[in-house]
C-alpha positions as CSV (number, residue, x, y, z in Angstrom):
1,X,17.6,175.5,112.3
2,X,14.6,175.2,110.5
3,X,11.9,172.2,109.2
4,X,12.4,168.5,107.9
5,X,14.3,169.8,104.9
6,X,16.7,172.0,106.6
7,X,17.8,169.6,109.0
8,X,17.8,166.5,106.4
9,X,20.2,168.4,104.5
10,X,22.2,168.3,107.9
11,X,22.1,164.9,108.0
12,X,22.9,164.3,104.8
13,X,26.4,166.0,105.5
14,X,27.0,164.7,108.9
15,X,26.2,161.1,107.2
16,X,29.7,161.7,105.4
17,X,31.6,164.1,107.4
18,X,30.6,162.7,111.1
19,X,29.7,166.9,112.0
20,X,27.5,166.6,115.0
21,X,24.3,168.3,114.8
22,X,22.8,170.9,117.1
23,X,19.0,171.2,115.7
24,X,16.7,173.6,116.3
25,X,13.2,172.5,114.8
26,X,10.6,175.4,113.6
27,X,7.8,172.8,112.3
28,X,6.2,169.1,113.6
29,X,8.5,167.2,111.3
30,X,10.1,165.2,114.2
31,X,13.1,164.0,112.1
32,X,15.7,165.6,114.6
33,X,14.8,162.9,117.0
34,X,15.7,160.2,114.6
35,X,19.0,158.9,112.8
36,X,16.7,158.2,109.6
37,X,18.0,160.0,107.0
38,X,16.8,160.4,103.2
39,X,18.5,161.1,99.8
40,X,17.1,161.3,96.4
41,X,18.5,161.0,93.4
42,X,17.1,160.3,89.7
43,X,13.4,160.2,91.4
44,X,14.4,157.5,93.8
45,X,14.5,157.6,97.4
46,X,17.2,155.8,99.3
47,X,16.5,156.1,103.5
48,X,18.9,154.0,105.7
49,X,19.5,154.6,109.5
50,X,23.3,156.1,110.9
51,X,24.3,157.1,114.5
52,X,26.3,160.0,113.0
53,X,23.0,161.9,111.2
54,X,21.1,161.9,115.1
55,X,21.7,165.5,116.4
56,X,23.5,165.4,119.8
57,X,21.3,168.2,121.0
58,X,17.5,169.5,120.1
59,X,16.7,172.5,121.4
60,X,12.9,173.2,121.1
61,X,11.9,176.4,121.5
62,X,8.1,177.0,120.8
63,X,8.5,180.8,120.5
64,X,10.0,180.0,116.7
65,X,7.2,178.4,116.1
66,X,4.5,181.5,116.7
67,X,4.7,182.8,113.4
68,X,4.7,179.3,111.3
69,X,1.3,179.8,109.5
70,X,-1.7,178.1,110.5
71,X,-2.0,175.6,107.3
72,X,2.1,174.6,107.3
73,X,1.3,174.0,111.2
74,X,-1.5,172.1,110.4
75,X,-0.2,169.8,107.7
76,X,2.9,169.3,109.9
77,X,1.7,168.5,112.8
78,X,-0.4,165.8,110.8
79,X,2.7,164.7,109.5
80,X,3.7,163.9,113.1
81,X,1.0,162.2,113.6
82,X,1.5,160.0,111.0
83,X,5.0,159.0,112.5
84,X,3.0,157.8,115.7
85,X,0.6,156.0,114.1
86,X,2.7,153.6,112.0
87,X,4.7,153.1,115.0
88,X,1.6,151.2,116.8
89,X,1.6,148.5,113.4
90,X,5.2,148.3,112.7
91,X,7.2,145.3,112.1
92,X,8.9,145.8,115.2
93,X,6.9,147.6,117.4
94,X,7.1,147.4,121.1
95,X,4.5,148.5,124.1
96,X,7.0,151.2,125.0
97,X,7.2,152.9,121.8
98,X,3.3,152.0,121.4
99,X,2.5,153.5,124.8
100,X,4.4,157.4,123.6
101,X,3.0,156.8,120.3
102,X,-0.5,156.7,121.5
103,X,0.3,159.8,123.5
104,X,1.6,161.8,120.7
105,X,-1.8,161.0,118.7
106,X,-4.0,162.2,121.5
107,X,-2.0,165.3,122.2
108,X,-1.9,166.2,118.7
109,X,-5.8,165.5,117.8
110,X,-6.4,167.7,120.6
111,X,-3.8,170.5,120.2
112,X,-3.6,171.0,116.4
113,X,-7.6,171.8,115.7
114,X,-7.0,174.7,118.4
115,X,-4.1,175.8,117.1
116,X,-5.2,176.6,113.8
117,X,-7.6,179.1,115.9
118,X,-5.2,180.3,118.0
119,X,-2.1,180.1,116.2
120,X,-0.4,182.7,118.4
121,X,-1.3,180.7,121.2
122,X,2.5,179.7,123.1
123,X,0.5,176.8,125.5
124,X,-1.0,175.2,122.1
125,X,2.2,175.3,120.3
126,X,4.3,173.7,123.7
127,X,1.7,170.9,123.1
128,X,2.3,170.3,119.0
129,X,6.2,170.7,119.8
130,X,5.7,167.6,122.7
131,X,3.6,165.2,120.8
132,X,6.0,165.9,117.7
133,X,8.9,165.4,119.7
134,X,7.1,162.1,120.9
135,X,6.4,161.2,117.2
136,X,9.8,161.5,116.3
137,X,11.3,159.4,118.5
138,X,8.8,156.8,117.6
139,X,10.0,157.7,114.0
140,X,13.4,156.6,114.8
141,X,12.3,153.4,117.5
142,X,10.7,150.9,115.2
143,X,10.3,150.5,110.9
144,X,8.3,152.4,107.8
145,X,5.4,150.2,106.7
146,X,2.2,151.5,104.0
147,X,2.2,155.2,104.9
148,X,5.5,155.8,104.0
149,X,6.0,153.9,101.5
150,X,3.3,155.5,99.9
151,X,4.4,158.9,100.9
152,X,8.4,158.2,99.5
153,X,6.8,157.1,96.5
154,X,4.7,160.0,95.8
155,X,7.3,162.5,97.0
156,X,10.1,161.0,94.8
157,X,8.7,160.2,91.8
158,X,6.4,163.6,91.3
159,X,8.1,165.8,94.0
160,X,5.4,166.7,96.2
161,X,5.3,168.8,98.5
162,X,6.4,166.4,102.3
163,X,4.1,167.3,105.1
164,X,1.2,168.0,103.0
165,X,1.7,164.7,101.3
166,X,1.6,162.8,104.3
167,X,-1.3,165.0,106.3
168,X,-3.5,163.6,103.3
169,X,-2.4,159.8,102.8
170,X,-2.8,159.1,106.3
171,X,-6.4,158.7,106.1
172,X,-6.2,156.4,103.4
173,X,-3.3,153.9,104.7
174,X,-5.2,153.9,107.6
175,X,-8.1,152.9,106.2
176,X,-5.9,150.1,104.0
177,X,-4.8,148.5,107.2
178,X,-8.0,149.0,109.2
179,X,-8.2,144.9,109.6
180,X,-4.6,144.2,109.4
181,X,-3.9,145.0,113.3
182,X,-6.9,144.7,115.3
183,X,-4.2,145.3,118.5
184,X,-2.9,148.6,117.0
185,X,-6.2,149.8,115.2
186,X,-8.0,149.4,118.4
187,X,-5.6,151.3,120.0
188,X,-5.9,154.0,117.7
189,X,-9.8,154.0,118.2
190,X,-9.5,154.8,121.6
191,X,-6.7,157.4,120.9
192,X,-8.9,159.2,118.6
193,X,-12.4,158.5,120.5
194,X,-13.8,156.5,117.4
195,X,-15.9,153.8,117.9
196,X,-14.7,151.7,115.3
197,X,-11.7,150.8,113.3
198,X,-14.1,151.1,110.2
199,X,-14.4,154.7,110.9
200,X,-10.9,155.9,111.3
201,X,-10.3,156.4,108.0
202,X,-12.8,158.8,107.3
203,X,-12.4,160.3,111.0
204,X,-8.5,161.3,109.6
205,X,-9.9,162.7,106.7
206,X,-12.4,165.3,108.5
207,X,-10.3,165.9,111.2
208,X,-7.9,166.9,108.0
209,X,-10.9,169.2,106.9
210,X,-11.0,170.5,110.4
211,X,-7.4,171.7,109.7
212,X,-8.3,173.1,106.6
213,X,-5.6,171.1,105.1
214,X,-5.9,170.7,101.0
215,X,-7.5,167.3,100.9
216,X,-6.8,166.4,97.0
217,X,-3.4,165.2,95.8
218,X,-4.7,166.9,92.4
219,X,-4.3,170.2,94.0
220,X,-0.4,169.4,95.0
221,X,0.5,168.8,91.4
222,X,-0.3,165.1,90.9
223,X,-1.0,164.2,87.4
224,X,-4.4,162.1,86.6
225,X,-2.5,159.3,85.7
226,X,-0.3,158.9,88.8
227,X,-2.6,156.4,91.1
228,X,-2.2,153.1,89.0
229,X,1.9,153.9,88.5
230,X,2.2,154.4,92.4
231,X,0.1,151.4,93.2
232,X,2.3,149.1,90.8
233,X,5.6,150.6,92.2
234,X,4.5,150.0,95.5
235,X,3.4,146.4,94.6
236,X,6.6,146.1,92.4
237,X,9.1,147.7,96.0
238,X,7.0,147.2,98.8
239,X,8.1,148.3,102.5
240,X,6.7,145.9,105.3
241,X,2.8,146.2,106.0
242,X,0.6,144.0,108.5
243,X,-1.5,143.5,105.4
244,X,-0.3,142.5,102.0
245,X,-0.5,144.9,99.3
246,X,-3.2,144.6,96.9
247,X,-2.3,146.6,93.3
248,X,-6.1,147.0,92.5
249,X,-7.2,148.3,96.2
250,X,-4.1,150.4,96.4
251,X,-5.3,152.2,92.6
252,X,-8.6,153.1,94.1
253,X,-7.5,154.4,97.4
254,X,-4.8,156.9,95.7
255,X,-8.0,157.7,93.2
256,X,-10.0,158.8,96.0
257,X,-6.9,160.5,97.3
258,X,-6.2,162.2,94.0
259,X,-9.8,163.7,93.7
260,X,-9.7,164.6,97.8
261,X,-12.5,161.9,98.3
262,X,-13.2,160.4,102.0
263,X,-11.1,157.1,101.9
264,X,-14.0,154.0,100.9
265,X,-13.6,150.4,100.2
266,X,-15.2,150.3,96.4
């Protein structure tokens, strides 16, 4: 019972003991409907896929959810969307998975600005709890590309803080891959009501200020010199993307992420 963290730790004991797992989720994370799993060790992050780590029953139970505060809602339920949009420009995506994914974006760009004015609102947080619970299972459906990559990267190496990490970079892998799927970026247009995959990037990032989620990775304890070393291990370990990865884009974009700039092409 709990967020990402408390039921990754489950996993990561069911992964060796074969304990099932009843999970009760209290954020957006969505890892309870997936058999991804995640262990760090000396500031590397190894993620593989097992039947045993999937719980064999979710419970969801909004109520738990009243008193999560409105910024940790906010970041997690951008979080979730993030699992939904890298489904739609996965390696192996699918329409079905493509078809919830959409869902869960729309339901969440609709529910979460609400929700961090009415956070005691139960019909708002029944909505975040469905498009997460979509997310997730997209999560678990189809591969990582960009986003997480980034994310893992970040996470592992400077140990920041999850849902907050990935509520920020989502603007800027979007933006990254803008071009690389016109299919799944188009998709994602419609989903958000933008006009234009040029714009989605920066949409992300003000719907992020909407949330009033920090929009700097300086401000989560990322050191000035962190871009160009996460763009080179990226480029050095890269997870499958639509687009290559270019070391020298990849730099700027976590510059304008460090300084909690609106994603540009420089």
């Amino acid at each position: 019972m709990g967020g990402g963290s408390a039921i990754g730790l489950a996993k990561a004991i069911a992964l060796d003991t074969h304990l099932p797992i009843v999970a009760i989720p209290t954020t957006y994370a969505g890892s309870e409907m997936t058999p991804v799993y995640g262990i760090t060790e000396n500031q590397l992050k190894t993620t593989g896929k097992a039947a045993q780590v999937l719980p064999k029953i979710v419970i969801y139970d909004p109520a738990l959810n009243l008193n999560l505060p409105a910024e940790i809602s906010a970041c997690s339920g951008m979080n979730a969307m993030a699992h939904a949009v890298e489904a739609l420009y996965a390696e192996n995506k699918n329409p079905v998975i493509s078809l919830m994914a959409l869902e869960a974006i729309r339901c969440l760009a609709t529910a979460l600005p609400e929700l961090v004015q009415h956070p005691k609102d139960i019909q708002l947080r029944e909505q975040v709890s469905y498009g997460a619970w979509l997310a997730g299972i997209c999560l678990g459906s189809v591969g990582m590309a960009i986003h997480h990559k980034i994310c893992h990267s970040l996470g592992d190496t400077f140990n920041l803080p999850h849902a907050q990490t990935y509520a920020i970079i989502l603007a800027y892998s979007v933006h990254y891959n803008r071009h690389a799927d016109v299919q799944a970026m188009d998709q994602l247009a419609a989903a958000l009501g933008v006009d234009s995959r040029e714009e989605l990037g920066r949409f992300i990032y003000q719907l992020n200020q909407r949330l009033q989620i920090p929009l700097a990775l300086k401000d989560l304890g990322l050191p000035e010199y962190a871009p160009a070393d996460i763009a080179r291990m990226i480029c050095d370990s890269p997870y499958y993307n639509p687009r290559e990865y270019d070391d020298d884009e990849l730099k700027q974009l976590l510059l304008q992420a460090y300084a909690g700039l609106p994603p540009a092409t420089l």
